[in-house]
C-alpha positions in Angstrom: 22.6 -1.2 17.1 20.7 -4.5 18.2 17.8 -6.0 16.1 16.9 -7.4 19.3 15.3 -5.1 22.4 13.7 -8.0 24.4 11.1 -4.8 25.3 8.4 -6.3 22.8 9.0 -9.9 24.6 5.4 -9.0 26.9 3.6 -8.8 23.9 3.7 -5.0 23.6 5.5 -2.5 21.1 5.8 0.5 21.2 4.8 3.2 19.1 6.6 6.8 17.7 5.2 8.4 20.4 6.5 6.4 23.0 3.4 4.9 24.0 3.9 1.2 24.6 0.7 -0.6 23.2 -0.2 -4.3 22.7 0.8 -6.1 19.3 -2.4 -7.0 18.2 -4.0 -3.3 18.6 -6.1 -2.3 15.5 -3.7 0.3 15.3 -0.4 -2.4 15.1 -2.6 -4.7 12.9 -2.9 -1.6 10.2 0.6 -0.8 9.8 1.7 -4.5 9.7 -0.5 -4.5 6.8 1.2 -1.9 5.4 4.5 -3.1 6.5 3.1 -6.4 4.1 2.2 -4.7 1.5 5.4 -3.2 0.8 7.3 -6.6 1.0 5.2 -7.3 -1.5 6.1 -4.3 -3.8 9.6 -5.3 -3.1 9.2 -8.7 -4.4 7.6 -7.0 -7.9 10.5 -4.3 -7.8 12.8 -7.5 -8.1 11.4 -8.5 -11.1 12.4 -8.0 -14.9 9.9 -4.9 -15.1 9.8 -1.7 -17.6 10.5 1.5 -16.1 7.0 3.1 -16.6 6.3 0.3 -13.6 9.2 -0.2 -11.7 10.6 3.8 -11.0 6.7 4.6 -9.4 6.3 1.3 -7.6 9.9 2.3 -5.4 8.0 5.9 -5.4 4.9 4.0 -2.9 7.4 2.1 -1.7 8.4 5.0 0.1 5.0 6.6 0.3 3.9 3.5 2.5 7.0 4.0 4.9 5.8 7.3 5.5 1.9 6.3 5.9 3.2 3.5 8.3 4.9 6.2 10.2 1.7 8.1 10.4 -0.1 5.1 11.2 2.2 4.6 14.2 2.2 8.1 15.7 -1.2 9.1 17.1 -2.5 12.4 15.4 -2.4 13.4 19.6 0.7 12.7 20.5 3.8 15.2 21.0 5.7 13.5 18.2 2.8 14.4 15.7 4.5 17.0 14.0 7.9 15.5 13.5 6.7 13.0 11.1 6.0 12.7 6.8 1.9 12.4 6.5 0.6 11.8 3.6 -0.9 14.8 1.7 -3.2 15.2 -1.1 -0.2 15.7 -3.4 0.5 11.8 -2.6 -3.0 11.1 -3.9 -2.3 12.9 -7.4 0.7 11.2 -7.4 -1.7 8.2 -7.8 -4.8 9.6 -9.8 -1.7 10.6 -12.3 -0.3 7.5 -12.9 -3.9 5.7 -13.1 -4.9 8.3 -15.7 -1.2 8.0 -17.4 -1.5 4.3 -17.8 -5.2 4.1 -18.7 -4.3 6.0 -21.6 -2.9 3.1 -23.3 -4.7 0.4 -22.1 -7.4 -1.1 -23.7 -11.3 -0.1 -22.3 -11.8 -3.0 -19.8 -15.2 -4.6 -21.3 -14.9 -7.9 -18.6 -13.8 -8.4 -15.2 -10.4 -10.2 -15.2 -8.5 -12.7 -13.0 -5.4 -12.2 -11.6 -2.8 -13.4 -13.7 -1.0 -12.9 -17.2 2.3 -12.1 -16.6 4.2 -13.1 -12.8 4.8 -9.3 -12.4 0.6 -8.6 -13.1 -0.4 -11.7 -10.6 2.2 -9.8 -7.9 0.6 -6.4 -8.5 -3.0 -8.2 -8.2 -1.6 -9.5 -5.1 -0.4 -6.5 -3.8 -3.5 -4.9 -4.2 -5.7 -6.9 -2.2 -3.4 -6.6 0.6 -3.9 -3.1 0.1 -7.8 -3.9 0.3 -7.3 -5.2 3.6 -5.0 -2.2 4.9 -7.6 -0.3 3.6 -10.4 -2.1 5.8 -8.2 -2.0 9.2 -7.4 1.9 8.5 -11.2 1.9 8.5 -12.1 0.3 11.1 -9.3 2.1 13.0 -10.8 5.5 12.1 -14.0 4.2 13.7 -12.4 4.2 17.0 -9.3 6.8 17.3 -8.8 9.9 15.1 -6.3 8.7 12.0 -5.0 10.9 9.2 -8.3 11.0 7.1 -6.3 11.2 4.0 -5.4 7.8 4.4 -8.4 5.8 3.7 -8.5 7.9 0.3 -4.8 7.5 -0.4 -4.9 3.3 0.0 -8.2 3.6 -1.7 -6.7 5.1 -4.9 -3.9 3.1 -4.7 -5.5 -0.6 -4.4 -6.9 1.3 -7.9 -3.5 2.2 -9.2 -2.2 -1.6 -8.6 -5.2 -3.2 -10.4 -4.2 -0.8 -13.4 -0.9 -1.4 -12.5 -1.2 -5.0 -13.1 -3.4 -4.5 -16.4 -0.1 -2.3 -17.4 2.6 -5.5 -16.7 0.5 -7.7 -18.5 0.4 -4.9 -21.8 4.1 -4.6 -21.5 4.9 -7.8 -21.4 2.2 -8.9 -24.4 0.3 -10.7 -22.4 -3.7 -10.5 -22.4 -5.7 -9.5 -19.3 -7.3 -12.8 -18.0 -10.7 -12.9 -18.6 -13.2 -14.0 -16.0 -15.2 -17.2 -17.5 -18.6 -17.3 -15.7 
């Protein structure tokens, strides 16, 4: 199989469902940012990382290959049904590990920078590009009908990495990096 299709050379892809739309469509925009996002999870799943961190973050590695997938097939189209959505059992998933790992973290009493350990500034990292998947799934919603579970499940999980991050530092002995005003 070819990398190469030379169909996308007009400045068009096309989409699960067949449809052919243009690359810069909100829609195209949203799952690039999830596309991003991942890389970045793969960068922190390269890293010298404990378990409690590393096993989950290849779990929404995979979770974010499915919610691409349901980005890039319309809730309307015929090929709907053949896909993995994301569910509300996803979203536990998160809330689980956030309550999990909040458990043995410290009460945050300051807001913090990202930083500490390399694997914490990654996670920060990784969660503002989840931020911004977030706001173009948004915006997206505004105009064509989207899974609704979405927005919730990249809400929660920009909250999961900011814990996430808080976790890497623990684990590693580093301190949280508190904001100086």
């Amino acid at each position: 199989m070819k990398i190469y299709t030379k169909t996308g050379d007009d400045g068009t892809t096309g989409l699960f469902s067949g449809e052919r739309v243009l690359k810069s469509s909100l829609r195209v925009e949203a799952y690039g940012t999830v596309d991003e996002l991942n890389s970045v999870l793969g960068i922190i799943s390269t890293l010298e990382l404990d378990e409690k961190i590393k096993e989950p973050v290849r779990k929404i590695q995979n979770l974010l290959f499915n919610l691409g997938s349901d980005l890039a097939t319309p809730i309307h189209s015929k090929m709907s049904n053949k896909i993995e959505r994301i569910k509300n059992e996803d979203i536990e998933f998160l809330e689980n590990l956030i309550d999990e790992y909040e458990n043995e973290l410290q009460p945050l009493k300051n807001f913090i920078l990202p930083g500490g350990s390399t694997a914490s500034a990654y996670l920060h990292n990784a969660r503002t590009v989840c931020r911004r998947a977030e706001r173009l799934v948004v915006q997206l919603s505004r105009d064509e009908k989207v899974n609704e579970i979405l927005i919730k499940f990249l809400n929660r999980l920009s909250d999961l990495l900011f814990v996430m991050a808080r976790m890497a530092n623990h684990l590693a002995g580093k301190d949280d990096v508190k904001w100086e005003k």
